[in-house]
C-alpha positions, 0 to 999 in steps of 0.5 A: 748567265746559267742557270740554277734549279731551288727546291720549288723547282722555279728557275733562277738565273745566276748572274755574277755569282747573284740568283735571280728569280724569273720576272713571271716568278717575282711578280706572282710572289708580289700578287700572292702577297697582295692578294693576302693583304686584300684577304685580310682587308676584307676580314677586316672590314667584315669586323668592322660590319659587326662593330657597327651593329653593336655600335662599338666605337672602339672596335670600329676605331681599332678596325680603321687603324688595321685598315690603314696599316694593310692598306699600306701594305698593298701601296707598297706592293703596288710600288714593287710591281710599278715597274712590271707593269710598265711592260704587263703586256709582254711580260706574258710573251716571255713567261711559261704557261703556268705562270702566266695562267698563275698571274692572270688568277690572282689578278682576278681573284683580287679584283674580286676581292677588292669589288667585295671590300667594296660592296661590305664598305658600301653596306657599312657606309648605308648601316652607319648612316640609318645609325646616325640616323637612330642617334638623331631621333635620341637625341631628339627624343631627349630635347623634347623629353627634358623641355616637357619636364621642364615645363612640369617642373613645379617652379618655387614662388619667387622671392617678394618684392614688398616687404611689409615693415609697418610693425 
C-alpha cells in the first residue's frame, strides 16, 4: 500500500491501482452531508411554521413531501455510516487529530440541529392544534348560525287539505 497525496491534502491510499480515502475522511464527507440535509430539514420545517399560520394547505402539503424526500436522504446516509459505527469507538484511536476533532463537531452540530427540528415540529404540532381548534368553533359557529336562520325563515302556509267544491 503507498500512499498518495490529492489536492485537499487528504491522504488516500493506493491499493491495487484503487485510491482509497482515509476511514476518518470518508466518515466526515458522510457527516457533512448529513449535516446538510438536517439544514435543509429545518428550513423546511420553519416554511412549514410559516404555512400554518397563514393556514396554506398547499404549501404546507408541498412542505411535508420536501421533508420526506430529505428525510430519505438522511436514512441513506445513516445506512453508508452503519458500518463505521459498528466500531465508532476506535475509529478515534487511529485518526489524526483534526479529523476526529472535525467528526465530533459535526456529530454535535447535528444533534443540535435535530433537537431544534424538533422543538419547531413541536411548536407547529401545538399551532396546528389551536388551529384546528379555530375551525371547530367556525364550524360551530356556522351550525348554530344556519339552524337560528332556519328557525326565522318565514315558511309558506302549507297547501290546504279541504277544498271546498260546494259551488
Amino acid at each position: 500500500m503507498e500512499r498518495a497525496s490529492t489536492k485537499r491534502s487528504r491522504i488516500h491510499f493506493k491499493h491495487n491501482g484503487v485510491i482509497a480515502m482515509d476511514t476518518g475522511y470518508q466518515i466526515n464527507m458522510f457527516l457533512e452531508e448529513q449535516l446538510d440535509h438536517y439544514q435543509s430539514m429545518k428550513q423546511v420545517v420553519e416554511k412549514q411554521t410559516r404555512f400554518i399560520e397563514v393556514m396554506d394547505i398547499g404549501g404546507l402539503t408541498v412542505g411535508t413531501s420536501e421533508m420526506r424526500g430529505l428525510m430519505r436522504k438522511s436514512r441513506d446516509i445513516e445506512a453508508a455510516l452503519r458500518p463505521f459505527r459498528q466500531s465508532w469507538n476506535n475509529l478515534g484511536l487511529d485518526q489524526p487529530v483534526k479529523e476526529k476533532r472535525r467528526m465530533e463537531g459535526l456529530v454535535y452540530a447535528i444533534r443540535e440541529q435535530i433537537e431544534q427540528i424538533q422543538e419547531i415540529k413541536d411548536r407547529n404540532k401545538l399551532l396546528l392544534e389551536k388551529s384546528m381548534e379555530g375551525v371547530r368553533k367556525q364550524m360551530t359557529g356556522l351550525e348554530t348560525g344556519a339552524q337560528a336562520t332556519r328557525a326565522y325563515v318565514k315558511r309558506a302556509a302549507p297547501a290546504a287539505r279541504f277544498i271546498d267544491r260546494s259551488n
